[in-house]
N, C-alpha and C positions, 0 to 999 in steps of 0.2 A: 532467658535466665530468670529463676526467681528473684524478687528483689525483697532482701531478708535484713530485720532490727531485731537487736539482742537490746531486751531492756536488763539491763545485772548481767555484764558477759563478765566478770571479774568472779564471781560465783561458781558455785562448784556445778550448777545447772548449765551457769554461762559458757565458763569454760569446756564442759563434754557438749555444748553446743558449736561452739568455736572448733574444736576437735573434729566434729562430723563434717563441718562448710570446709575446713580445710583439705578435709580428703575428695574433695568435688569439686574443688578450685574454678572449674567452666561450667556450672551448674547453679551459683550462685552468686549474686552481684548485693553487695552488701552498702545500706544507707546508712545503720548510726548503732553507735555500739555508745550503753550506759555502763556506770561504774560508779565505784566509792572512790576510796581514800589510794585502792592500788594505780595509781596514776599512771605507774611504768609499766605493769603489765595492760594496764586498758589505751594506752600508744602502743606496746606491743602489737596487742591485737589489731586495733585498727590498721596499724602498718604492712601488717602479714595478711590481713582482708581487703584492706584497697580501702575501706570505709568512707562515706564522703565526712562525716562526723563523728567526734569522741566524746563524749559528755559527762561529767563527775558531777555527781551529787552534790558537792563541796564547794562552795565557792572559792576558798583558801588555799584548793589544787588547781585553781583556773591557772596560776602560772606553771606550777611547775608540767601541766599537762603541755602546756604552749611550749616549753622548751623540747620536752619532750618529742612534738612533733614539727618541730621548726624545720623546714622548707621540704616537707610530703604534699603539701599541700589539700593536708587534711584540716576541715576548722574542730576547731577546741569548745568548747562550752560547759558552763558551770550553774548547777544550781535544780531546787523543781522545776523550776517556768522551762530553763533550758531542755529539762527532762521532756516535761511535757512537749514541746515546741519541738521536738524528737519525734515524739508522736504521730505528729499532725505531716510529717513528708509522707508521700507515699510510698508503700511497699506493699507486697503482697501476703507476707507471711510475718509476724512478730512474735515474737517471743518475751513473755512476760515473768522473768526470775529475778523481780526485786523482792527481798524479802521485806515482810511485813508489807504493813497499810499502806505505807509509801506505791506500793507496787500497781495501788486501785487505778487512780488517774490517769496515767499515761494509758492502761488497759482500755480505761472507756474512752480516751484521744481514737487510741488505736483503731477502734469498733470502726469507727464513722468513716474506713475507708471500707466497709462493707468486703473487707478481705479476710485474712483464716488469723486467730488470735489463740495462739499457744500458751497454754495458761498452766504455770509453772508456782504461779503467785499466790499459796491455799487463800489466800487474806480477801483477794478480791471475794469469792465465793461466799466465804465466811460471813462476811462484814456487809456484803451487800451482792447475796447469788441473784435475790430478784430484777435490780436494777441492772447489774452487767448482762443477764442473760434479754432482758426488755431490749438493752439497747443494742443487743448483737442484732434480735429481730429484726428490730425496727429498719437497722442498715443492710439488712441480710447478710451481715457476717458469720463466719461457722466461727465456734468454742473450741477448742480440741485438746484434752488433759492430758497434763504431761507428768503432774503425780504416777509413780508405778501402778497403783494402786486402779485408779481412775481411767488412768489408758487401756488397763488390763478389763474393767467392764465395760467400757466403750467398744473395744477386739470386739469382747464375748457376745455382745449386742448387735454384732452388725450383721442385718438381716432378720432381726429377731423383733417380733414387737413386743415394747415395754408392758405392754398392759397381762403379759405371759408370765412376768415375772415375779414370784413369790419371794424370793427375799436377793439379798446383796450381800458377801460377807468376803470382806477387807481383811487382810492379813497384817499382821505385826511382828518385827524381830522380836520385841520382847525388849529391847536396848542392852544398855550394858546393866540392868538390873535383875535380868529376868531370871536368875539364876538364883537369886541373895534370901535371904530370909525378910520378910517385910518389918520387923524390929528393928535392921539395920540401916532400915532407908533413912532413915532419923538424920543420920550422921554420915550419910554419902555426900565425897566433896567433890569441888567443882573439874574436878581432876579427872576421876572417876567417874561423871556424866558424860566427860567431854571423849570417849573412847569408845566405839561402836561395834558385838562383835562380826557385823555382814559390810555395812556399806561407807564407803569414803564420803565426808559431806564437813560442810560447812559446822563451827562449834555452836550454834544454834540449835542449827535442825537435830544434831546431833542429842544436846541434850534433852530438846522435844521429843526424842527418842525414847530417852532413858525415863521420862517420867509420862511417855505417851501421848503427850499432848498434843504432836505431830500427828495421829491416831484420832485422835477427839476431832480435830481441824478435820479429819479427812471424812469422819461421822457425816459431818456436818456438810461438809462439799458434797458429800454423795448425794443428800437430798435437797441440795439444791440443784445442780444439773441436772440430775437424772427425774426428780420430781415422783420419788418413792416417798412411801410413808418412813419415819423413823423406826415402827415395828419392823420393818423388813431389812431392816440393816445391821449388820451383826458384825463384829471384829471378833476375830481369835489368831494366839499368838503364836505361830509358827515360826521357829528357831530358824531354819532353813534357809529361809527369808527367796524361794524358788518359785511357790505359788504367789502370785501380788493378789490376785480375787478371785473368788467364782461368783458365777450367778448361780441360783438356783430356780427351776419355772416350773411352770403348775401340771409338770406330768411327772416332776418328781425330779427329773435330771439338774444335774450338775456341771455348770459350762468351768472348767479352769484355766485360766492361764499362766503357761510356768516359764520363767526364762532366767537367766541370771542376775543375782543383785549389780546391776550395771544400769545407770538410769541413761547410756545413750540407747537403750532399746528403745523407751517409752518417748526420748525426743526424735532418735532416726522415725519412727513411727509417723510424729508429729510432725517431722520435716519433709516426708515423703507423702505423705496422704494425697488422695486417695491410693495411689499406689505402694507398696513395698518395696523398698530398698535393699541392696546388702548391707548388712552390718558388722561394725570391726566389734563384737561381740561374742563370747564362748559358747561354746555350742554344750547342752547339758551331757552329759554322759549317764545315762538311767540306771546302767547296770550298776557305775561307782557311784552312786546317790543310795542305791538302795532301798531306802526308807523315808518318808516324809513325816514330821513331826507336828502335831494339833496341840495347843493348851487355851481354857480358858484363860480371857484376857477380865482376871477379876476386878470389880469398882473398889473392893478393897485396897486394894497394894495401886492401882491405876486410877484415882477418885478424879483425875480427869475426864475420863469413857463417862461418870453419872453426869459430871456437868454438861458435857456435850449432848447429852441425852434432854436434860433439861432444859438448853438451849435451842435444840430442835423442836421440842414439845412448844416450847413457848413463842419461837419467831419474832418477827419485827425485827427491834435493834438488838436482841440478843445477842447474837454473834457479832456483832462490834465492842459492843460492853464485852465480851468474852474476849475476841483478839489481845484488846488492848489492855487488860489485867494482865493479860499472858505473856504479852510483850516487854510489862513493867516487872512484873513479878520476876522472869529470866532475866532481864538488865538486875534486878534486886541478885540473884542468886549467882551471875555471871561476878558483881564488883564483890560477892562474900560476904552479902550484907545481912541474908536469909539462908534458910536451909533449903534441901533439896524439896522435903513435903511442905516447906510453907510455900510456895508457890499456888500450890491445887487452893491451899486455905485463903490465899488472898484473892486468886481469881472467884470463887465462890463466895465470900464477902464482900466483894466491889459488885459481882451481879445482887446481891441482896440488899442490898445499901441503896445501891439507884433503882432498883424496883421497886423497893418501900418509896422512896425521894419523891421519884421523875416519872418513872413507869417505862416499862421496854418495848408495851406494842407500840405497831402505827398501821394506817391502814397501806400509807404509799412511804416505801424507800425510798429515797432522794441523795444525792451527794451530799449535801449540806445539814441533810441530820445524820447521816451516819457521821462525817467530820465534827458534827457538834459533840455528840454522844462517845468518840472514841477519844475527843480531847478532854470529856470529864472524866469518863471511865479511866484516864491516863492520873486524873488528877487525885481520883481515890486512891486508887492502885498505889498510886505514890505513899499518898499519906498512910496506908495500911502498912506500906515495905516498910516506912520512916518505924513506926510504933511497933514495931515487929523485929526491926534489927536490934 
């Protein structure tokens, strides 16, 4: 039996994660399921997976998690360290869908049992692709993306050598804006970001949808893992939301993968590898599809796609200074403090603020300066939302 950790099973990753182990009940032996604030659904789960441990983010759910599993004979735990300390048991296969920065840590725990590390978490990537991919090396652990996006050039790659490949180009719904006139973005409320029209997800990701920035994130993943130029990486918006990427290589061809907006494809994928699985998945129908739809994904209306652009171009701690604007900015925009475009404008001010200040290269990533650097970039961000509400 595999022996499998869901770091964020309370999540909408976690959950169509929990979904698949449940349909394979004697396939997989499950060590520690993480969570937030849903205390009852993360006992749920544990209880319905055998888990030897439930662990919340939260210190202030340590009880009510404890009541919740009183005499399963599961232990309870709360807090980072617990998280982490999650990590560090062995499994064979983990699963990383903590969202945001939070998610890095336990990631790189995870590495060091030189086992397969399901990376679900864009942030690790983001904020520090060189450091977690060094330290997969170093254990010899695989990486394996569970972005659609991600999993879909991973597919297209196998068997193929990278050094073939002339560009990368990632798909996007478009969110719930793609439709609107770009004048009117001014005044999209938080209502209206949080409503998606392809795929079920968390009211984060969701609004990372509508203003792209989940897109920017995924920019920026791609050339980390895969280790492409940022020239060769291209998003365009496709409504459809059926093709997740193609590759395109240097005889001209174009690799697609198409399957349904459903992300247990890209985790069943991740939870079977090397092999394929059957999956509780639709199967497409081509003749009722018809048509497939292309649009540019403009920097105009999407001024996230130039930042990310400029993030790539620049490296170091870029992508941390980035996350964590993006993470302040949507907390700004989530409590109604800012608009839906001031967001792009403060994460691009907080990278310009600390570039002038601090400076964003470095020669070596480290855990400790990306944490330094994403606790400042926390603290501009802040003070830009503050003067801006």
């Amino acid at each position: 039996m595999r022996k499998i950790t869901i770091f964020g099973s309370t999540g909408s990753i976690g959950e169509n994660t929990v979904d698949l182990i449940e349909r394979q009940p004697d396939k997989f032996d499950v060590i520690a399921l993480t969570g937030g604030r849903n205390v009852t659904r993360l006992a749920e789960q544990a209880i319905a997976l055998k888990a030897e441990i439930a662990v919340t983010a939260f210190e202030d759910c340590l009880g009510p998690l404890r009541d919740a599993l009183s005499g399963t004979g599961i232990e309870a735990a709360a807090g980072e360290a617990a998280i982490a300390e999650a990590a560090d048991r062995p499994a064979d296969w983990f699963m990383s869908a903590i969202v945001g920065a939070a998610g890095l840590v336990p990631g790189l725990r995870a590495l060091k049992h030189g086992t397969i590390l399901a990376l679900a978490n864009k942030e690790s990537l983001v904020t520090a692709g060189p450091l977690l991919l060094s330290e997969a090396a170093k254990h010899n652990a695989t990486v394996l993306p569970v972005d659609s996006e991600h999993s879909a050039v991973f597919q297209a790659l196998v068997g193929e050598d990278i050094d073939s490949v002339e560009r990368i180009i990632i798909t996007a719904s478009g969110g719930a804006f793609r439709d609107w006139p770009i004048e009117a973005l001014e005044k999209a409320t938080l209502a209206e970001a949080s409503s998606h029209p392809n795929w079920d997800m968390g009211q984060r990701i969701t609004i990372d949808s509508a203003s792209l920035f989940n897109k920017a994130m995924e920019l920026i993943e791609t050339k980390e893992f895969f280790g492409v130029r940022p020239s060769q990486i291209e998003a365009v918006v496709h409504p459809e939301s059926l093709i997740h990427a193609l590759v395109g290589f240097n005889d001209g061809a174009l690799m697609a993968h198409l399957g349904p907006p459903d992300m247990r494809h890209a985790i069943g994928y991740a939870l079977n590898w090397p092999d394929r699985g059957h999956l509780p998945v639709s199967r497409l129908d081509l003749e009722q599809i018809g048509s497939l739809n292309f649009r540019k994904a403009c920097e105009t209306r999407y001024p996230a796609l130039r930042i990310a652009r400029y993030v790539m171009e620049t490296g170091g701690l870029a992508g941390a200074v980035f996350n964590a604007a993006k993470e302040q900015a949507l907390d700004g925009f989530i409590s109604e403090k800012i608009g839906f475009l001031d967001m792009a404008r403060i994460v691009e001010q907080t990278i310009d603020q600390i570039e002038t200040q601090d400076g964003l290269r470095c020669d070596m990533i480290t855990l400790d300066k990306v944490q330094q650097m994403d606790h400042l970039a926390r603290q501009v961000a802040a003070e830009l939302t503050r003067n801006t509400a």
